[in-house]
C-alpha positions as CSV (number, residue, x, y, z in Angstrom):
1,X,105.8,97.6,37.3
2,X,106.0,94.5,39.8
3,X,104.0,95.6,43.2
4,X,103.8,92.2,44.9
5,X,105.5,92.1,48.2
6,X,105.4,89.0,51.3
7,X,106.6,90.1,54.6
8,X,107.8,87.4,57.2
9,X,108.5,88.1,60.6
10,X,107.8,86.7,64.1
11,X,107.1,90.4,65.3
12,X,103.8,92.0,65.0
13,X,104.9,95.5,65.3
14,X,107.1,95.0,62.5
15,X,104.7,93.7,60.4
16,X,102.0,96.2,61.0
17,X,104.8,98.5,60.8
18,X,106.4,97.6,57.1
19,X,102.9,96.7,55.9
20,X,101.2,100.2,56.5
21,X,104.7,101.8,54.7
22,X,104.3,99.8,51.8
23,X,100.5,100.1,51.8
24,X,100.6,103.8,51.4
25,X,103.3,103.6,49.0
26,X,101.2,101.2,46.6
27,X,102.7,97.6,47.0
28,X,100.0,95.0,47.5
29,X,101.1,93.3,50.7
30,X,100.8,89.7,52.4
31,X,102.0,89.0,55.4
32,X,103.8,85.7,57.3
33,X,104.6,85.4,61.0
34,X,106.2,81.6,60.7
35,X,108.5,81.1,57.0
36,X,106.7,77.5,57.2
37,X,103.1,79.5,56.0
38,X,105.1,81.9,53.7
39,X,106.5,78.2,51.5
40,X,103.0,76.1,51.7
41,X,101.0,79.6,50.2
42,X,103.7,80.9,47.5
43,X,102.9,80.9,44.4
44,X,105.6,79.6,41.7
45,X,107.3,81.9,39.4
46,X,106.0,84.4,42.9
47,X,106.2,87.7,40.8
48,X,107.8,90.2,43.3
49,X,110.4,90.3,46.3
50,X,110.4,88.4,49.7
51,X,111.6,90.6,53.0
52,X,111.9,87.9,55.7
53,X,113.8,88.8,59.1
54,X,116.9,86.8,60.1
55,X,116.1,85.1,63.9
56,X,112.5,83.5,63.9
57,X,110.8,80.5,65.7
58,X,111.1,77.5,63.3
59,X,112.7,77.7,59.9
60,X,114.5,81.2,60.4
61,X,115.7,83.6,57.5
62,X,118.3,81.7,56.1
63,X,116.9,78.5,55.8
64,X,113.9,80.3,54.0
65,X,116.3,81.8,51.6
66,X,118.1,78.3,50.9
67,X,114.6,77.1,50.2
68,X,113.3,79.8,48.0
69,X,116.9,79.7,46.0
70,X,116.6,76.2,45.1
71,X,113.2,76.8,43.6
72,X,114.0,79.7,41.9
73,X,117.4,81.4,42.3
74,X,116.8,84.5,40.9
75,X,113.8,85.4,43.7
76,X,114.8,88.6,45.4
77,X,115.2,88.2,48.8
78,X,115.7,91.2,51.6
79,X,116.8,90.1,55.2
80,X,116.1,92.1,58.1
81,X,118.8,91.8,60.8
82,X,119.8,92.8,64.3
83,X,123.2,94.3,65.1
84,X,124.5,91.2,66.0
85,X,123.3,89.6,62.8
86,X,125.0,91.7,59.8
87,X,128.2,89.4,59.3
88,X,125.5,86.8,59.3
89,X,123.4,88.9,56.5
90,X,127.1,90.0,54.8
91,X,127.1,86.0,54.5
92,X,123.7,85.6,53.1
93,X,124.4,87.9,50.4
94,X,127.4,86.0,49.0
95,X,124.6,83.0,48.8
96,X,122.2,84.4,46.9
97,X,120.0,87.3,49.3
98,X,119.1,90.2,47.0
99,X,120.4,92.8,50.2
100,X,120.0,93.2,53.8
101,X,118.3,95.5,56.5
102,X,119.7,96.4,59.9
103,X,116.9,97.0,62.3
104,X,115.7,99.8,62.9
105,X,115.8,101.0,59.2
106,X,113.7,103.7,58.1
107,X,111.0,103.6,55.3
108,X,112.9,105.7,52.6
109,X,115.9,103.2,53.1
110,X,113.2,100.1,52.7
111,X,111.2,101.3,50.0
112,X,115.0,102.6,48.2
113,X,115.8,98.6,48.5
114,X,112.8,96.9,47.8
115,X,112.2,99.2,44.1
116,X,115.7,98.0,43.2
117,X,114.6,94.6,43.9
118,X,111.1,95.1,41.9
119,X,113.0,96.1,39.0
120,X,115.3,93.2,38.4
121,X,112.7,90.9,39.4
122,X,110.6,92.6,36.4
123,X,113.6,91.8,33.8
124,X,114.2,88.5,35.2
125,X,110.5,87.8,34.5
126,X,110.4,89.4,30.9
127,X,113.8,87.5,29.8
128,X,112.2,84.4,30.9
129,X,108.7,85.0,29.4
130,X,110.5,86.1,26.0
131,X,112.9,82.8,26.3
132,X,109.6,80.6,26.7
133,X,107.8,82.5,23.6
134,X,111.2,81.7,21.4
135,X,110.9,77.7,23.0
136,X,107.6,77.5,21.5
137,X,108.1,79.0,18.9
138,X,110.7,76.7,18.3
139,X,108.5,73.8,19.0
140,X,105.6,74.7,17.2
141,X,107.7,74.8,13.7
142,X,109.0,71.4,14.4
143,X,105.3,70.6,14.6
144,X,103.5,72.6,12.5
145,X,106.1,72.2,9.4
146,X,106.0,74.7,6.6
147,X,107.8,78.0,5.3
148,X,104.8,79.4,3.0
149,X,103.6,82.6,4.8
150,X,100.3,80.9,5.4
151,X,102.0,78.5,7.8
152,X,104.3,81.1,9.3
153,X,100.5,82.9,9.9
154,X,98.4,80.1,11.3
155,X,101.6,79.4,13.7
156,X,101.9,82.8,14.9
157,X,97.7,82.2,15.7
158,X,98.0,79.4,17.1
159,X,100.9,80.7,19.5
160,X,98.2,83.8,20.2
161,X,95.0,81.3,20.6
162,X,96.4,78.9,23.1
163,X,96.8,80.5,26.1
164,X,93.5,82.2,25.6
165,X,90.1,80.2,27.0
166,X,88.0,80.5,24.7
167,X,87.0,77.7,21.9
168,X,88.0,77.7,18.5
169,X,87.0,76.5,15.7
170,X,88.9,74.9,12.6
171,X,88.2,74.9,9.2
172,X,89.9,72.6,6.7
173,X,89.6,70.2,3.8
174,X,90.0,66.4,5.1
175,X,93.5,65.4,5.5
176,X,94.8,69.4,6.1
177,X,95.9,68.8,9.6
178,X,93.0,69.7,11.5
179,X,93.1,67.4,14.6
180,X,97.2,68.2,14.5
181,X,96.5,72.3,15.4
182,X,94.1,71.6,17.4
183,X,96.6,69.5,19.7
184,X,98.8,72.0,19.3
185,X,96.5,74.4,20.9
186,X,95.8,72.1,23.9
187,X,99.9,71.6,24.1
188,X,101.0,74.4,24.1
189,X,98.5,76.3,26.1
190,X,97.7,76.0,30.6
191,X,95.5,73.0,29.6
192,X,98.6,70.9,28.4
193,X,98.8,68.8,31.8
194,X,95.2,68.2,31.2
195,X,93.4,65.5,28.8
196,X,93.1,65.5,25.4
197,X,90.1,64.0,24.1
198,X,89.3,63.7,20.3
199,X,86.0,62.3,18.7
200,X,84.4,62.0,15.4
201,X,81.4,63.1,15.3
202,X,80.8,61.4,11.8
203,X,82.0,57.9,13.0
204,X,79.3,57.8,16.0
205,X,76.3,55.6,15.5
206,X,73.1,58.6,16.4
207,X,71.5,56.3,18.5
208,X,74.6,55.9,20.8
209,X,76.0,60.0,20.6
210,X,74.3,60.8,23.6
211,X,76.2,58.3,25.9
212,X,79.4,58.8,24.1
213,X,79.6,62.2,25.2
214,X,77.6,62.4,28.1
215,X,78.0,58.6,30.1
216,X,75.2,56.6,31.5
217,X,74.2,55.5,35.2
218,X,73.5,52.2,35.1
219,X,70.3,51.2,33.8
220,X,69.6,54.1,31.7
221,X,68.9,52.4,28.7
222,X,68.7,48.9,27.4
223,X,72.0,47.3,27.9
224,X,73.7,50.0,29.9
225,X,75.6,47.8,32.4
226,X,77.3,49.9,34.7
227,X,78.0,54.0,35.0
228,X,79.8,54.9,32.3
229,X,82.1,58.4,32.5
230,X,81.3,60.3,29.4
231,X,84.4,61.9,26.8
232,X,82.9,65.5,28.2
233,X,83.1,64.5,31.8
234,X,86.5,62.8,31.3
235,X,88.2,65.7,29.3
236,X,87.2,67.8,32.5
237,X,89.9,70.6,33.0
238,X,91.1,69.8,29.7
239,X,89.9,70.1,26.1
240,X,88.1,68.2,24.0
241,X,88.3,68.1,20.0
242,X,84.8,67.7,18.0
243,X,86.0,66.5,14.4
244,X,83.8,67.2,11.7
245,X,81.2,69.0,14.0
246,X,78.8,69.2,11.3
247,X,78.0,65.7,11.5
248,X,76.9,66.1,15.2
249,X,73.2,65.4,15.4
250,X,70.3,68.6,16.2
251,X,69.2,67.2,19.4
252,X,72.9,66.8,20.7
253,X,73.8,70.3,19.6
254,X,71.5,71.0,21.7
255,X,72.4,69.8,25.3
256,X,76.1,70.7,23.9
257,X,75.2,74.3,24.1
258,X,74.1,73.9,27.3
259,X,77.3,72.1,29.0
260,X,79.2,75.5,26.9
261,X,76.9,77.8,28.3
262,X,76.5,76.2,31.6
263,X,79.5,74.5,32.2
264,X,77.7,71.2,33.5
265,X,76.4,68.1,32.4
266,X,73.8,65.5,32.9
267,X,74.8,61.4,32.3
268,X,71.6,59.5,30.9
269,X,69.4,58.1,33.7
270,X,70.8,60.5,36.0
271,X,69.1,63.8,37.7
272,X,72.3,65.6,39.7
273,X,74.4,67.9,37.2
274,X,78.1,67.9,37.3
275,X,80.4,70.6,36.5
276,X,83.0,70.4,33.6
277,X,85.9,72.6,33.0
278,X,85.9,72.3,29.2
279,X,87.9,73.6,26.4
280,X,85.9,73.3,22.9
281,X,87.8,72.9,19.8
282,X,85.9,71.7,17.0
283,X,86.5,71.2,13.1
284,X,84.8,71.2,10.2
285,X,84.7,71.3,6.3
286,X,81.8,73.3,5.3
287,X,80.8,77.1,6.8
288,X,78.9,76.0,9.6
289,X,76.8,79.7,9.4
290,X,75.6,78.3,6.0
291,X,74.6,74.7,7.3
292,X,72.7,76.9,10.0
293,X,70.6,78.6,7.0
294,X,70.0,75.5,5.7
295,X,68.9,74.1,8.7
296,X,71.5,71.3,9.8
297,X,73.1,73.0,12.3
298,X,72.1,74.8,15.2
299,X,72.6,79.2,14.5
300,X,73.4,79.8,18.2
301,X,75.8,76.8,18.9
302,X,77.7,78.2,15.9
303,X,78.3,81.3,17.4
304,X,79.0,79.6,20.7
305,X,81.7,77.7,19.0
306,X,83.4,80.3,17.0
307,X,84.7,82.3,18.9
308,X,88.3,82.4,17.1
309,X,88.8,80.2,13.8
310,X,91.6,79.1,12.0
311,X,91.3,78.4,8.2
312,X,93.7,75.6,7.0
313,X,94.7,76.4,3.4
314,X,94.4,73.2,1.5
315,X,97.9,72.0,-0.5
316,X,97.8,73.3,-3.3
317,X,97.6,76.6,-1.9
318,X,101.0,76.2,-0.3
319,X,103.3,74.2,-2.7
320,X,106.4,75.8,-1.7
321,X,105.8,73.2,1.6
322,X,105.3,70.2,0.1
323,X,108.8,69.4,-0.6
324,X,109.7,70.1,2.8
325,X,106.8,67.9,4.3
326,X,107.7,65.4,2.0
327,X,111.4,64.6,3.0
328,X,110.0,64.8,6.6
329,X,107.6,62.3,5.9
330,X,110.1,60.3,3.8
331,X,112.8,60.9,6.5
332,X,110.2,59.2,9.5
333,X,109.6,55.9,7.4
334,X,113.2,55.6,6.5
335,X,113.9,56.0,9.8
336,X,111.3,53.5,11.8
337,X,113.3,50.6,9.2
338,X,116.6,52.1,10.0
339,X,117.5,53.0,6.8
340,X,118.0,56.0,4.5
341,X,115.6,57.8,2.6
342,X,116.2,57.3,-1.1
343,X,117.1,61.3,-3.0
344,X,114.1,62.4,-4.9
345,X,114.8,62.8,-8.2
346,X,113.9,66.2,-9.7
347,X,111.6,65.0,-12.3
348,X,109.9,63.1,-9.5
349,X,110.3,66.6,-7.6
350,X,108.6,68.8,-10.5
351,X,105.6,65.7,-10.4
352,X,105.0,66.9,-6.4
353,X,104.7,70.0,-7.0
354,X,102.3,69.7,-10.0
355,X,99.7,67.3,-8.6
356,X,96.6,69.1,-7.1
357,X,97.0,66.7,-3.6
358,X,92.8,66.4,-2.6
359,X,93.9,64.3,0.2
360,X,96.4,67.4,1.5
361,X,99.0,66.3,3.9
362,X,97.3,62.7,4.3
363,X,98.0,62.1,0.9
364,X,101.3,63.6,0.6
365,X,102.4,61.5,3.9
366,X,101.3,58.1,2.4
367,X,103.3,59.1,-1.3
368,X,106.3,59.8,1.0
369,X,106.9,56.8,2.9
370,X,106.1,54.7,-0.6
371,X,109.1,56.2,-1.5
372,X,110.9,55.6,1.4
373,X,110.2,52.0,1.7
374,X,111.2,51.8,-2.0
375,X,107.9,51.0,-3.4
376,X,107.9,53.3,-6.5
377,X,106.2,56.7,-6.5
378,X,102.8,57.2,-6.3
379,X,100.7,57.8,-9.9
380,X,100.3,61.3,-9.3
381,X,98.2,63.6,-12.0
382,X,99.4,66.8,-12.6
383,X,97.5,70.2,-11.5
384,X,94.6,71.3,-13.5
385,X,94.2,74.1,-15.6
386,X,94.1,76.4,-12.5
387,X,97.5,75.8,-11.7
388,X,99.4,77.9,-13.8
389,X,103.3,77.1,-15.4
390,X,104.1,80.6,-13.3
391,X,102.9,79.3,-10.3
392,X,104.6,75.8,-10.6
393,X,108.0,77.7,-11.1
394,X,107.0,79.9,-8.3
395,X,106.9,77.5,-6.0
396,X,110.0,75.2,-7.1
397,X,112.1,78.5,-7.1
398,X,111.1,78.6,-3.6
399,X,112.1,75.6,-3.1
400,X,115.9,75.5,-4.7
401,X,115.9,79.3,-2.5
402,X,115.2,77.3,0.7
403,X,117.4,74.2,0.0
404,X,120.2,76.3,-0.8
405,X,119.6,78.4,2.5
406,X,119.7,75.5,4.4
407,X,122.3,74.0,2.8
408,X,125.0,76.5,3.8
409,X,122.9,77.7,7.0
410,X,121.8,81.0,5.9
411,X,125.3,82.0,4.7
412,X,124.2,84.2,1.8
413,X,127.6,84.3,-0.1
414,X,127.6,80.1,0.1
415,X,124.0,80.7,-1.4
416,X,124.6,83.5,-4.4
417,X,127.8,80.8,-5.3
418,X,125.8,78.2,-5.3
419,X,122.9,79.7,-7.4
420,X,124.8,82.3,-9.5
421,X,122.4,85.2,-8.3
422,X,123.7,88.6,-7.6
423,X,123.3,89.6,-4.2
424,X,120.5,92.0,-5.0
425,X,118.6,89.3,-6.8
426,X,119.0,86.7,-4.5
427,X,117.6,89.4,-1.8
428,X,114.6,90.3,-4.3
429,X,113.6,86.6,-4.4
430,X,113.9,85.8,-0.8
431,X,111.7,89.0,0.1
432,X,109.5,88.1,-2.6
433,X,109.1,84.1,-1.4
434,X,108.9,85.7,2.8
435,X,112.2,83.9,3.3
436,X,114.6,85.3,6.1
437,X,118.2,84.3,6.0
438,X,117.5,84.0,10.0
439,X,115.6,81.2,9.8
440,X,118.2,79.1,8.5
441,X,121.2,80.2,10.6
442,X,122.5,77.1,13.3
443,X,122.6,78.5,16.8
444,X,125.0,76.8,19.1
């Protein structure tokens, strides 16, 4: 339950007054003699209830409740009046003020009005927080495209991992999307206002690492013309994306643990430290633990960076998507030339679904906008041995399940016509391929 209370009002008595009847009756209290004090210190999305009296030096009452409605109209507000002020309050209340106080009013009749007040501000604040989560949601599968349950999993994580602060770390074959979730976690989390910064730690010359992350005063080395702000210093309050970490070299794993650890920095050629605000999100192909044993990679910066990881399942673990990814793809080319994507034939279809895609979603991208800009397909080689005729089917039942779905917008008699399933079959095969008529029904 909501406990958060602001008082405002000129009168001292009052204040000490309301404040030592909320105090004992457990409402955390602040307390304004001027509304001008109670607008430059509220916090947005303020979550509990505002008692402010009428007739006060300044910006009175109802100019405070104008204010506070056009930031947020559904702020409770209670008025405290004077006799003389109630058709005044009456008024109020048709404009917005949650109810009104004649003074002198006793503590059962406040504390009666401001736990009314509490509760709807509570539900106000749960329908919004729940109308957010579905908004991301929403977002995040126009981002993060894919039906297979390993997608619908690693989105739900991803939903769970960004608005926590703690880094993460990524593991995926090249081309599986790794720098894409790892935006994703910076958008959609408190950071999202904040930079951004990605780096390669494989395309960094070792002798030049150092400066990239850390900057250089001027003078620090041979050629160092200038200060330079480093990509750890400049990502400050934001996060900063560390692709193939692996690659980073021992003695810059080393002053990286510290700037985790620490939270600050040192440029080259300088002696003053300066504090970062970092996020650490960092990617990589192999276990990092094993390089560790092996001695590539530091054991204790390992641990320092995974603190939460995310597996990306290569391609060919998650067929069922590629047809999906590939009219996207297909669909953005087309697009960019003003055009229509050509269909995709279903021998060509069949050929998707059977080649073993080692460059992942980089790969599949680059065969879809050949097609789109009419180039041919791509020579594709079928799956090996491991990839079994079940499993092809598998995964192009899927997709004819998905296509019809969508087709007739989650209308399952549209979709048993279409198919010539029985309705019990049809419901077999959608539970069996985690497909939920739901997800394919267009809300106005």
């Amino acid at each position: 339950m909501l406990n958060s209370v602001i008082v405002v009002d000129d009168e001292a008595s009052i204040r000490s007054a309301v404040e030592q009847w909320l105090s004992l009756s457990g409402f955390s209290v602040e307390l304004y003699a001027r509304a001008e004090d109670c607008l430059a210190h509220l916090p947005p999305h303020f979550p509990g209830v505002i008692i402010s009296d009428v007739r006060m030096p300044g910006i009175g009452g109802l100019q405070l409740l104008e204010r506070l409605q056009a930031d947020d109209p559904d702020l409770p507000v209670i008025l405290l009046t004077g006799h003389g002020d109630v058709p005044m309050a009456v008024e109020a209340m048709r404009n917005g003020a949650y109810d009104f106080l004649e003074k002198p009013f006793t503590p059962q009749h406040l504390l009666g009005s401001l736990r009314r007040a509490l509760e709807k501000r509570q539900l106000v604040l749960e329908n919004r927080r729940l109308h957010e989560q579905a908004d991301l949601k929403s977002r995040l599968e126009t981002t993060l495209l894919g039906m297979s349950q390993g997608l619908q999993q690693l989105r739900r994580q991803v939903l769970d991992l960004a608005s926590l602060p703690v880094n993460v770390l990524i593991r995926g074959e090249t081309g599986s999307g790794k720098e894409r979730v790892a935006r994703c976690l910076h958008d959609f989390g408190p950071r999202a206002d904040k930079p951004f910064v990605a780096l390669n730690c494989a395309a960094i010359p070792e002798a030049l690492f150092e400066a990239e992350l850390f900057g250089h005063e001027s003078g620090a080395f041979t050629g160092a013309q200038g200060k330079r702000i480093g990509k750890l210093e400049y990502a400050n309050g934001g996060t900063v994306f560390l692709d193939e970490i692996e690659s980073m070299p021992l003695a810059q794993q080393a002053k990286l643990l510290r700037v985790i650890q620490e939270q600050k920095l040192e440029r080259l050629g300088a002696n003053q430290s300066i504090s970062v605000d970092l996020r650490i999100i960092a990617a990589t192909k192999p276990d990092l633990l094993e390089e560790a044993r092996a001695g590539r990679f530091r054991e204790d910066l390992a641990y320092r960076l995974n603190v939460a990881e995310l597996r990306l399942a290569p391609l060919r673990e998650r067929r069922e998507d590629i047809p999906l990814l590939f009219e996207h793809f297909a669909s953005a080319a087309a697009e960019k030339l003003g055009r229509t994507a050509p269909p995709l034939p279903g021998a060509q279809l069949a050929q998707l679904l059977s080649h073993d895609w080692p460059g992942n979603v980089r790969e599949l991208a680059n065969a879809a906008e050949r097609h789109a800009l009419g180039l041919g397909a791509p020579n594709l080689e079928v799956a090996p041995a491991g990839q079994s005729l079940a499993d092809q089917m598998e995964a192009f039942e899927a997709q004819c399940l998905r296509a019809a779905l969508r087709h007739h917008k989650g209308e399952i008699k549209g979709v048993m016509e279409a198919l010539l399933l029985p309705r019990r079959t049809l419901n077999e095969k959608m539970q069996r391929h985690g497909l939920v008529r739901e997800d394919f029904v267009i809300r106005e």
